[in-house]
N, C-alpha and C positions, 0 to 999 in steps of 0.2 A: 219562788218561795219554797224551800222546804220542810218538810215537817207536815204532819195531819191537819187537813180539811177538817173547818166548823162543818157542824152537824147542819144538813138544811133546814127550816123552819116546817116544824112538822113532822117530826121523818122519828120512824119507829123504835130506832136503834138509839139503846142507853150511852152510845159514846161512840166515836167515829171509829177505834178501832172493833167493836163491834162489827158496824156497818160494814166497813171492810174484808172482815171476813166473810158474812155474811152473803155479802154480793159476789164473792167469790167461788161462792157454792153454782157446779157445774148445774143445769136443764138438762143434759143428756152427756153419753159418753165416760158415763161416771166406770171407776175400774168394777164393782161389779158388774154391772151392764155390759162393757166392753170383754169381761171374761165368759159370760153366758152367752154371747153375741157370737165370739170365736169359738165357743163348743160347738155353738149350732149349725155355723157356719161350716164347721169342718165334719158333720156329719151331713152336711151335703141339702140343709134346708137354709131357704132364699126368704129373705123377709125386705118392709121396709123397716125403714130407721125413724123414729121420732115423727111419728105420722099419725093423723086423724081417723081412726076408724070408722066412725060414720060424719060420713057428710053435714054440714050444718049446725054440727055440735063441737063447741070449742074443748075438747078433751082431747089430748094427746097419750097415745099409748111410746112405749120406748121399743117395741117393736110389733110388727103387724103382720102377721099374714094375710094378706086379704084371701084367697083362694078357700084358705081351711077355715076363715072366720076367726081367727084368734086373736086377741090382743092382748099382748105381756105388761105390766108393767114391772118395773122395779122400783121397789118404793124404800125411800131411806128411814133407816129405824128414829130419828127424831122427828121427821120432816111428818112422819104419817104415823106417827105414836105408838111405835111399836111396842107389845102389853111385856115384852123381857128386858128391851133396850132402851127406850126413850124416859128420860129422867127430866122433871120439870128443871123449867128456866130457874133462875137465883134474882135475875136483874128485869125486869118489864113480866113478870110471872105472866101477868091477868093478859095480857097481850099475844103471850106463846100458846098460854092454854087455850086461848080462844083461835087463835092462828091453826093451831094441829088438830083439833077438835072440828074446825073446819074443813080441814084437808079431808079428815075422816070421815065427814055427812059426805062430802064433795065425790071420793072415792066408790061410799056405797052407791051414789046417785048413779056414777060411773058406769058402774059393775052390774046396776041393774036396767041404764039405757040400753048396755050392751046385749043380753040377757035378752028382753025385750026384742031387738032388731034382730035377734038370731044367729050373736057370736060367744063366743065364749070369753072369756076375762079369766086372764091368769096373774095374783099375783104372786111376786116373789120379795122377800124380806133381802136387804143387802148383806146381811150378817148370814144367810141363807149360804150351806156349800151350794155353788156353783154349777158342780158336776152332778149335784143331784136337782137342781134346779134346770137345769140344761134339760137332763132327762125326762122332768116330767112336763116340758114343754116341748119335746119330741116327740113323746106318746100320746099328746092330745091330738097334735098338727099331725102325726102319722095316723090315726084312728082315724081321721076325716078321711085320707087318703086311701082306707081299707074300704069306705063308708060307702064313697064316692063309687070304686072298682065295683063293689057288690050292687052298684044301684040303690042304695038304702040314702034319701033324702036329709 
């Protein structure tokens, strides 16, 4: 059969082409990500990819250093409400507000288990240049590494 899938019973999305886009939306890999990724990379710093900073707790950073304690995310300007780019929904309003509004408690919780445990959290907006966002996630990850050489804990 071709042509668009009924909506399943239950399911968030005001119409299946909705859904479809929706689900289409990348977890990682995204072209900001993969551009800050290849900055970093080719100044010659090693991370993981889409990994758990601390153990135990189901939060994913898009990239990690564990050595220097850092974890990056890149957070997309609707998905995490960004206060210059994210424009509310038109279609399921009360649904999205409440969906990004959660992202947003979700994120500070993040940022301060991290905090907490003794790494650092960096985010970065996707609408964010790159090359400068590259950069100030070099200058953290290399401060540790100054930190580290002088013996400072």
């Amino acid at each position: 059969m071709v042509g668009e899938r009924p909506l399943p019973e239950g399911s968030w999305a005001s119409s299946p082409a909705t859904r479809s886009t929706m689900r289409g939306n990348r977890g990682r890999d995204t072209t900001p990500e993969l551009r800050i990724r290849s900055l970093l990379h080719r100044e010659g710093l090693r991370y993981r990819v889409s990994a758990r900073p601390l153990p135990g707790v189901r939060r994913t950073a898009d990239l990690v250093f564990t050595r220097a304690r850092v974890a990056v995310f890149v957070d997309g300007c609707f998905w995490h409400g960004c206060p210059d780019h994210c424009r509310p929904a038109r279609t399921n309003s009360d649904f999205w507000r409440a969906k990004i509004d959660g992202n947003r408690v979700r994120d500070a919780q993040t940022d301060q288990l991290l905090v907490e445990a003794g790494w650092r959290a960096i985010r970065i907006w996707e609408h964010e240049d790159p090359v400068r966002a590259a950069r100030r996630v070099a200058a953290v990850v290399r401060d540790f590494a100054v930190q580290e050489d002088h013996g400072v804990p």
